[in-house]
C-alpha positions in Angstrom: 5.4 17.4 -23.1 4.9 19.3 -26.2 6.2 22.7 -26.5 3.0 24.2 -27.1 -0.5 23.2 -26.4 -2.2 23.1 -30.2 -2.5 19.4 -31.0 -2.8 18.3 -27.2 -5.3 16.5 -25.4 -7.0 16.9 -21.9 -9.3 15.2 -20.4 -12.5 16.7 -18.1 -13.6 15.0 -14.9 -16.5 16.5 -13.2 -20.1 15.0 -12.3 -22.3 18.2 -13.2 -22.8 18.8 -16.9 -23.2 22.7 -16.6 -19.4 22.4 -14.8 -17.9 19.9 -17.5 -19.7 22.3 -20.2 -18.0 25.2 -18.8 -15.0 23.7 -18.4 -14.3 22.5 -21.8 -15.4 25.6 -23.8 -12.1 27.1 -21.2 -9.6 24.3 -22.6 -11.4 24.7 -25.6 -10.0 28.5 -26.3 -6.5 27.4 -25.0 -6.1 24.8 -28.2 -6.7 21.8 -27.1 -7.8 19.9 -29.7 -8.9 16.7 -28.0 -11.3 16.8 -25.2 -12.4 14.1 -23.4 -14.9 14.4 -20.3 -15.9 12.0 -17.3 -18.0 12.1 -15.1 -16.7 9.3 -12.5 -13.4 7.9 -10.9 -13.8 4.6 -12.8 -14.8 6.6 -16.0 -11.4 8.5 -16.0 -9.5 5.6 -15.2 -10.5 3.7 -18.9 -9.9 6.6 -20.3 -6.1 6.9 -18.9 -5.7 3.4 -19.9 -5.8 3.6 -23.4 -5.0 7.5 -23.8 -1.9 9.6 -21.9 -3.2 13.1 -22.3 -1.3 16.5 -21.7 -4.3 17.6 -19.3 -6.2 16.3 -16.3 -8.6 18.7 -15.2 -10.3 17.2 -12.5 -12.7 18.4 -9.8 -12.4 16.8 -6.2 -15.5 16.7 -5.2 -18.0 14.6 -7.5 -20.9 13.8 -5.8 -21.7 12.6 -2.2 -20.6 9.1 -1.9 -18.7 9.1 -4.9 -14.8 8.7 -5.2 -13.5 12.2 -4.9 -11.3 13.5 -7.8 -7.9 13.3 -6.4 -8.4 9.9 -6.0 -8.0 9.6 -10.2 -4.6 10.6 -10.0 -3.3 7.8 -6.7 -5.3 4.7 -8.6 -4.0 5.7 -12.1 -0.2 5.9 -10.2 -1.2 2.9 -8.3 -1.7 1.3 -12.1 1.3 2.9 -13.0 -0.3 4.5 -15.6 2.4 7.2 -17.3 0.9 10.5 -15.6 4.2 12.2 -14.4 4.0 13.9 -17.3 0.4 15.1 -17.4 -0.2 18.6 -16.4 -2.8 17.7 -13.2 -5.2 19.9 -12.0 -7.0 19.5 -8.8 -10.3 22.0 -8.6 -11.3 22.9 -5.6 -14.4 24.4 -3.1 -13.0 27.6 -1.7 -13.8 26.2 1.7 -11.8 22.3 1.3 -8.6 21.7 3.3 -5.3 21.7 1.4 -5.3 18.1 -0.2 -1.8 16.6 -0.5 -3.2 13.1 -1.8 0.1 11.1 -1.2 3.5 12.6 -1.7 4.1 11.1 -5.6 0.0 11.7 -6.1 -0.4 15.2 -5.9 -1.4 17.7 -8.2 0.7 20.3 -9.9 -1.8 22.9 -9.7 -5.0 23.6 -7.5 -7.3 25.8 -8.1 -10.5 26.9 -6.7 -13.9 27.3 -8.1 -14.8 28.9 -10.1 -12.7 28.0 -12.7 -11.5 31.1 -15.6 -9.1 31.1 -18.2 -7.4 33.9 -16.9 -6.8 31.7 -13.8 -5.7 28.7 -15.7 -3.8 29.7 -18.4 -0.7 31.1 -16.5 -0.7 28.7 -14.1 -1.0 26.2 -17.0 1.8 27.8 -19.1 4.6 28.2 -16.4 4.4 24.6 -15.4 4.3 23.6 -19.6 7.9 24.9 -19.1 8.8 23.4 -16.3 8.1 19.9 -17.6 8.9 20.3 -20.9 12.7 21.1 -19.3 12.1 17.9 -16.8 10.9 15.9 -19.8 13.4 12.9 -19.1 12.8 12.9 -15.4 9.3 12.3 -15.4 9.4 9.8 -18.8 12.1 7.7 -16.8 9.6 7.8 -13.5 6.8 6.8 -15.5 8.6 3.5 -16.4 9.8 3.3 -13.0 13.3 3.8 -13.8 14.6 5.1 -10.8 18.4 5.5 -10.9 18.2 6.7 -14.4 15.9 9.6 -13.4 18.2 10.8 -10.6 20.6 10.6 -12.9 18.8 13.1 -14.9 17.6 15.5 -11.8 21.3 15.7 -11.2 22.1 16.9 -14.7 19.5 19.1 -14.9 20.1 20.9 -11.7 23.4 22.8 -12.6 21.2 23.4 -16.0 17.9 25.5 -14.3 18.8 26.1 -10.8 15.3 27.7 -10.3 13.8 24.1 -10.5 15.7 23.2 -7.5 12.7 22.6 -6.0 10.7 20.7 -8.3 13.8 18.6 -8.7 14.2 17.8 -5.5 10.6 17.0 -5.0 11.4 14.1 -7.6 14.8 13.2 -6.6 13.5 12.3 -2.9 10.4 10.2 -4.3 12.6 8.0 -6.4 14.7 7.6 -3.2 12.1 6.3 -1.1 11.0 4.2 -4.0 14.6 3.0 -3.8 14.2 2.6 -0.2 17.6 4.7 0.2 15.8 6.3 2.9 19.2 8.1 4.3 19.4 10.2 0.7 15.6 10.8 1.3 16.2 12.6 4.6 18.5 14.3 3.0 16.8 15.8 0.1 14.1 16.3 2.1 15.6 18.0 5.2 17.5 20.4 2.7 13.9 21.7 1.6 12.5 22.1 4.9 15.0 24.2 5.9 14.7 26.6 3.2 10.8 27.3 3.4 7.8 25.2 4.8 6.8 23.3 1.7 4.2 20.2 2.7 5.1 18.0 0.6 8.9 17.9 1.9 7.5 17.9 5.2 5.8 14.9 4.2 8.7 13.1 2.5 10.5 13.5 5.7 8.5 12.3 7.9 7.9 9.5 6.0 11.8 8.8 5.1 11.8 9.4 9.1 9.4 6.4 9.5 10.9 4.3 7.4 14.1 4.3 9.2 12.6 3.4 12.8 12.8 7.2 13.5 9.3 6.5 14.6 9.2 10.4 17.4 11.0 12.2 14.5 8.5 10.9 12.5 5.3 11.9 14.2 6.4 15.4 14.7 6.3 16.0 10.7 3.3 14.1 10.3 1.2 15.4 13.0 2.5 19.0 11.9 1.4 17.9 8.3 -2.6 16.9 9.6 -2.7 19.7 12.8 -2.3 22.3 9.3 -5.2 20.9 7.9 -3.4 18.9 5.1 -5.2 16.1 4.2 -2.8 13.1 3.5 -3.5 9.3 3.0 0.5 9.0 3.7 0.6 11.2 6.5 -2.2 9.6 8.6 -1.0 5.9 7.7 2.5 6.4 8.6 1.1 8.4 11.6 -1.1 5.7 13.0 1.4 2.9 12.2 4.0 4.7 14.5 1.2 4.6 17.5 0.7 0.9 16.4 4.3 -0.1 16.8 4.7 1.7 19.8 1.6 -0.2 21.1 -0.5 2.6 21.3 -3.5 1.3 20.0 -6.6 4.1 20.9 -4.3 6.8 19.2 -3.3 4.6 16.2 -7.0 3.8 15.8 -8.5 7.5 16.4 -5.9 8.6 13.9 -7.1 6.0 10.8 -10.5 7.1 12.1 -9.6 10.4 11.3 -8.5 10.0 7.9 -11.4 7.7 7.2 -14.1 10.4 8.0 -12.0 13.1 6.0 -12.3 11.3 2.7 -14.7 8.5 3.5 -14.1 6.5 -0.1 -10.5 5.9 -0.3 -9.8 2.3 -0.1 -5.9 2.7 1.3 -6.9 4.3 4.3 -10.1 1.7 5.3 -7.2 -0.8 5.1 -4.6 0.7 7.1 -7.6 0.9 9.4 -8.7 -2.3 9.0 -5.0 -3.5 9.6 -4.6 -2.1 12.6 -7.6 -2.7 14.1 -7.3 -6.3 13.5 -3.7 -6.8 15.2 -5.3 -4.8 18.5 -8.2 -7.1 18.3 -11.1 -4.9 17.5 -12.7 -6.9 15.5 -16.0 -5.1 14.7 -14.3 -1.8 12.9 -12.0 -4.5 11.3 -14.9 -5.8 9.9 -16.2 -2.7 9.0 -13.4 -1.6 7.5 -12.5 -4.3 5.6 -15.7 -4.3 4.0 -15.6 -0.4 3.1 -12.0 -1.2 1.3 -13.6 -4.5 -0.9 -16.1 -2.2 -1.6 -14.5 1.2 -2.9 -11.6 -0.8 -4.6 -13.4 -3.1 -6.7 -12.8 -2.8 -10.3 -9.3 -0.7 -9.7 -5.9 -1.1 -9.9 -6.4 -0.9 -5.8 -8.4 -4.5 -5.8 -6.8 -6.9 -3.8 -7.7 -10.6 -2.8 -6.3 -10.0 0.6 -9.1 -7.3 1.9 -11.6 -10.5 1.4 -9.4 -13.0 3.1 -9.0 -10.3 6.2 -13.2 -9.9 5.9 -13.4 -13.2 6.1 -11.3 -13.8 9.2 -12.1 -10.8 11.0 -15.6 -12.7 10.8 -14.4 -15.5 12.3 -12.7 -13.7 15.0 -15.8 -12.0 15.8 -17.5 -15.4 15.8 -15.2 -16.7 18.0 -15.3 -14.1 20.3 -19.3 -14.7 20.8 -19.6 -10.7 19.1 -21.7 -12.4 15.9 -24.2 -15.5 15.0 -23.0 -18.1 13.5 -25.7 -17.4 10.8 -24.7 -13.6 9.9 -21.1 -15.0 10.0 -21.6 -17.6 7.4 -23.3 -15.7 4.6 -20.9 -12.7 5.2 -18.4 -15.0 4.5 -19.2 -16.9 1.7 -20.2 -13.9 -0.2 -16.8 -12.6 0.4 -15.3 -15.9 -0.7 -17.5 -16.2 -3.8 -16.4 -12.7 -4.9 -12.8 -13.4 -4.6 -13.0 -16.5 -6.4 -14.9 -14.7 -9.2 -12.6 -11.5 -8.9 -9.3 -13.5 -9.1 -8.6 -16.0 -11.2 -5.5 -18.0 -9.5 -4.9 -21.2 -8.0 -3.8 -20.2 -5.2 -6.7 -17.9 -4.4 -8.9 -21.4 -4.8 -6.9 -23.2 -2.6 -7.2 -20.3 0.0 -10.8 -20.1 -0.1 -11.4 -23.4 0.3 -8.8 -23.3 3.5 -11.0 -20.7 4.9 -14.4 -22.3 3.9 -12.5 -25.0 6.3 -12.6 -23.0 9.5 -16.5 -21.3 8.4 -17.3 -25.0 8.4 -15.2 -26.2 11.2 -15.8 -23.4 13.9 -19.3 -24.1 13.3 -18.7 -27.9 14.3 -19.9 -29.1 10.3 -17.2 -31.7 10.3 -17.9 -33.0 7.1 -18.5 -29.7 5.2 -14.9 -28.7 6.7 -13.6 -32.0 5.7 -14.7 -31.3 2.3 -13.0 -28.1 2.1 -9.9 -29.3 3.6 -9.6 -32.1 1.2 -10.3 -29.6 -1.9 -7.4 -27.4 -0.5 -5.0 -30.1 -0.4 -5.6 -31.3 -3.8 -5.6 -27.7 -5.3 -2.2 -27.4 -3.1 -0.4 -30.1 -4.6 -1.3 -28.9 -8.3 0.4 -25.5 -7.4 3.7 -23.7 -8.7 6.4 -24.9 -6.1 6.5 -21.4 -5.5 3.3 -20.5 -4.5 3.1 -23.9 -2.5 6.1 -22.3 -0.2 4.3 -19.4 0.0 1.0 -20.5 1.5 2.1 -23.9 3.0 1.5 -22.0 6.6 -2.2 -21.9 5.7 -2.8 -25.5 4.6 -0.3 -26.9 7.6 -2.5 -24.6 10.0 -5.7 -26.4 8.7 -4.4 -29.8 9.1 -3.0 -29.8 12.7 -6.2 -28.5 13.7 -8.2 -31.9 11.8 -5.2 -34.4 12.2 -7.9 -36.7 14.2 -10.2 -36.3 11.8 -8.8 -36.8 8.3 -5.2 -39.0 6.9 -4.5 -35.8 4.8 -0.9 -35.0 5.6 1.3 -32.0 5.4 3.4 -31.8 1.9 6.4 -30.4 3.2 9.2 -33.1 3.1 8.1 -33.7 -0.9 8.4 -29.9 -1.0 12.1 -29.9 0.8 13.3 -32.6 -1.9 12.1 -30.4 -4.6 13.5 -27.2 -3.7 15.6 -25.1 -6.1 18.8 -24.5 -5.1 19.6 -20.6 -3.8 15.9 -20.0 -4.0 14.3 -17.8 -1.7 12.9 -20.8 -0.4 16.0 -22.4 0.2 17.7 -19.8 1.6 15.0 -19.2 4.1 15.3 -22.9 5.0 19.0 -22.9 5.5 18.7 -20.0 7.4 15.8 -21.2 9.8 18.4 -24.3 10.3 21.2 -22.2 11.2 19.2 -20.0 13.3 18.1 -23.2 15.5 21.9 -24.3 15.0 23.1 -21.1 16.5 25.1 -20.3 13.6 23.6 -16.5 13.6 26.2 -14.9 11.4 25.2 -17.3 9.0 21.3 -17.8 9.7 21.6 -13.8 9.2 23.2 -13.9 5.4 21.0 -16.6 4.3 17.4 -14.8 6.1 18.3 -11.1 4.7 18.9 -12.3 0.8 15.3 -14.7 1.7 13.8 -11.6 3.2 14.7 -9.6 -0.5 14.3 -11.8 -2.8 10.8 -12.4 -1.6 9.2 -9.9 0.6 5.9 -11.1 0.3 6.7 -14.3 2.4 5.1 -14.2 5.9 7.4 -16.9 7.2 10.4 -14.9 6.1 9.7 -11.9 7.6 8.8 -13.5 11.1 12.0 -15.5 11.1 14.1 -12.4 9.9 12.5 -10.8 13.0 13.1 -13.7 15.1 16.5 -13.9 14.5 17.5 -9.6 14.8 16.1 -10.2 18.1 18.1 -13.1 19.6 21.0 -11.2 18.1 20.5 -8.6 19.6 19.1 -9.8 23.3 22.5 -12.1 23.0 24.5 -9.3 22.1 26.0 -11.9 19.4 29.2 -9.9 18.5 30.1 -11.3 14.4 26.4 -9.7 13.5 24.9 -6.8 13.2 21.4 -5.7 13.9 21.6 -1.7 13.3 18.5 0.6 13.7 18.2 0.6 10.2 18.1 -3.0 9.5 15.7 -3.6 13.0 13.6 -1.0 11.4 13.1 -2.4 8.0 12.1 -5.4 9.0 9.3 -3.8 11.7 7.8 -2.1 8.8 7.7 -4.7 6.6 5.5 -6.7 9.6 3.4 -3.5 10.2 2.7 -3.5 6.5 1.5 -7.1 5.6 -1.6 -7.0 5.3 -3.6 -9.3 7.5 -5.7 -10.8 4.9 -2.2 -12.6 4.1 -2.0 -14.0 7.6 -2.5 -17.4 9.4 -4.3 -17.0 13.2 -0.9 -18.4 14.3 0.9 -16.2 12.2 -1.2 -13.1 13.3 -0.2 -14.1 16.9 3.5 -14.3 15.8 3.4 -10.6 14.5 1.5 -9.4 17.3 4.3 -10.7 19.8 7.4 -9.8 17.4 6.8 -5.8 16.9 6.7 -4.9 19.9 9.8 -6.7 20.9 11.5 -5.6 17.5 10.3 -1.4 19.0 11.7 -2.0 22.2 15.0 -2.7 20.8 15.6 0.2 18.4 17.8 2.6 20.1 
């Protein structure tokens, strides 16, 4: 940050041009030199592409229907765009609810309309200071170095003791980003007890989540949304709780909740979407599936998986007699011609033309399914060994369900020869095989470095689950299955995103978390 503001650069995000007029003849008289001005979400964003300014002045609410303003800072994060060391300012109605945003996306100043300079410029100054004196902190968290910014919050604490708070603030978001969620309580905990700040009671509940400390948990984060904070973090953490606890009209009321309170933010439509898909309510999962493709197209926020969890939410409701075949199938092949024009990967074609399988094939077109199938099989074998691993549950699904009907055959023994040694892949093999052999100690060493080294692997993460169960129901003494470890891996099922999902898979999940609550302790 530059120890003065002459030959710094803001930029002004507001939708009315008497409001963005005023604005910059304030900004204007405090010396910034380079004003730029927006007048939409997406507008702001190519600007913080190419440009890391010293000022984001940016009002929340920007039209009806429009993204609201704090949502510029969580997709510029979520693009890791370096904006921990932008001064960011939230401008408010007098009348809207605290906004928190998430616990890394929040503002450093709000300020309510209208805005003066003899509000601003204070405000503005004192936290100039502060991060010109946290400089190193915030430029090692923008590169998402997070060891060597705690390394720095720890210097600097002995140095300005009156930023204890502001440092600790950091210090617990690179520890969840860590995922040393133990040195999270902490930090947290410590500043709760001093004085109610939100954002610590936030970061605790969440480091309480994240540890399976599910009742600890929902007392912060209920006391967080009952004070009329509004939190994308607090309500998804909040409803995922319920969800692993089984409770699925409270889990669903609560994403409902955060839905209606800020209507265009595409993390919380898929956290609903989520969980109303693994409680079978397939109608909002449609719903909310579609309001996520929607409102994160064209962001950092875009994802192929909210199509491929449109798409078979569709064929859930389909097969539950909720929809006609004919609304089903040109929902879904929009969705599927979107994502192949969106996403330019192989794997992406191989999926869609899986799924264009079951559109086909639920509606008894054997030949158009065929068709698909045989497309996905040859994209499949043209794949990174990698990626084949990773969706060979998908391809395998499709070809059980047609073996009568087609000589395709599964890949997997070429795929077993070809395996690279120590691999994720191979270690999740090897452990499957000592699993089945009973060798748990060892199923256990091989699963949990499978389960890190790839995360993102559905098959992992059920037979990691899998196996912390049988070692705990068989009380298997040379293993360990703390609350910690039981817990990480529930999370890491709760978060998958169903779009990544086979049906069988999806059924798999559905049975494991609620075994995997039941035993945390």
């Amino acid at each position: 940050m530059p120890k003065n503001v002459s030959s710094s650069s803001a930029l002004i995000v507001d939708s009315q041009l008497g409001e963005i007029s005023h604005h910059r003849e304030i900004v204007g008289a405090l010396s910034f030199d380079k004003i730029d001005v927006a007048s939409s979400v997406n507008m702001a964003l190519s600007y913080l592409r190419s440009v890391r300014y010293d000022l984001l002045l940016v009002s929340y609410d920007l039209g009806k229907g429009q993204k609201n303003g704090l949502q510029v800072i969580q997709e510029a994060l979520a693009e890791h765009l370096p904006l921990h060391r932008t001064v960011t300012v939230l401008l408010t109605n007098p009348d809207t609810s605290l906004l928190v945003g998430s616990l890394s996306a929040a503002p450093d100043i709000y300020l309510a309309k209208p805005l003066s300079r003899d509000r601003l410029a204070p405000r503005l100054e004192k936290i100039q200071r502060v991060k010109r004196a946290v400089y190193r902190v915030e430029e090692a968290m923008d590169k998402q170095e997070w060891n060597k910014a705690l390394i720095y919050c720890e210097k600097l604490a002995s140095f300005y003791p009156a930023l204890a708070s502001y440092l600790n603030r950091m210090s617990g978001i690179c520890f969840l980003a860590l995922q040393d969620y133990s040195q999270a309580e902490k930090v947290f905990e410590k500043a709760v007890s001093t004085r109610r700040q939100n954002w610590a009671k936030l970061g605790l509940g969440i480091a309480f989540f994240s540890q399976g400390k599910y009742q600890n948990s929902q007392q912060c984060l209920q006391d967080i949304i009952d004070h009329q904070i509004v939190s994308i973090d607090a309500y998804k953490c909040l409803a995922q709780s319920f969800q692993v606890a089984g409770q699925s009209g409270v889990a669903i009321t609560t994403m409902r909740k955060a839905v209606m309170m800020q209507p265009t933010v595409p993390q919380s439509h898929a956290a609903l979407g989520n969980i109303a898909a693994f409680f079978a309510e397939w109608a909002l999962a449609v719903e909310a599936f579609q309001s996520t493709m929607d409102f994160s197209r064209y962001t950092g926020l875009q994802s192929p998986e909210y199509y491929f969890a449109y798409v078979r939410a569709l064929l859930a409701r389909f097969a539950d007699g909720q929809i006609s075949a004919e609304e089903m199938e040109v929902k879904a092949l929009r969705a599927l011609e979107s994502v192949s024009n969106d996403f330019d990967a192989v794997s992406i074609e191989c999926r869609v033309h899986v799924l264009g399988f079951w559109l086909n094939w639920n509606q008894e077109k054997q030949s158009l399914a065929l068709a698909h199938l045989s497309q996905a099989h040859e994209i499949f074998l043209a794949m990174p060994l990698d990626d084949q691993w990773l969706w060979l549950d998908w391809l395998e699904e499709a070809l059980e369900c047609a073996a009568n009907a087609t000589q395709l055959t599964s890949p997997r023994e070429m795929m077993v020869k070809t395996r690279i040694k120590d691999s994720w892949v191979d270690l999740l093999l090897v452990g499957i095989h000592k699993l089945n052999s009973k060798d748990y100690s060892q199923a256990q060493v091989m699963l949990t470095e499978s389960f890190r080294l790839q995360p993102a692997s559905v098959a992992t993460a059920l037979a990691t689950a899998q196996l912390l169960i049988t070692i705990k129901v068989k009380n298997v003494q040379d293993c360990t299955s703390s609350n910690q470890q039981i817990a990480h891996v529930l999370n890491g099922l709760v978060a998958q995103e169903f779009g990544l999902l086979t049906q069988r898979q999806a059924q798999q999940k559905a049975k494991l978390i609620p075994r995997l609550y039941e035993l945390l302790e």
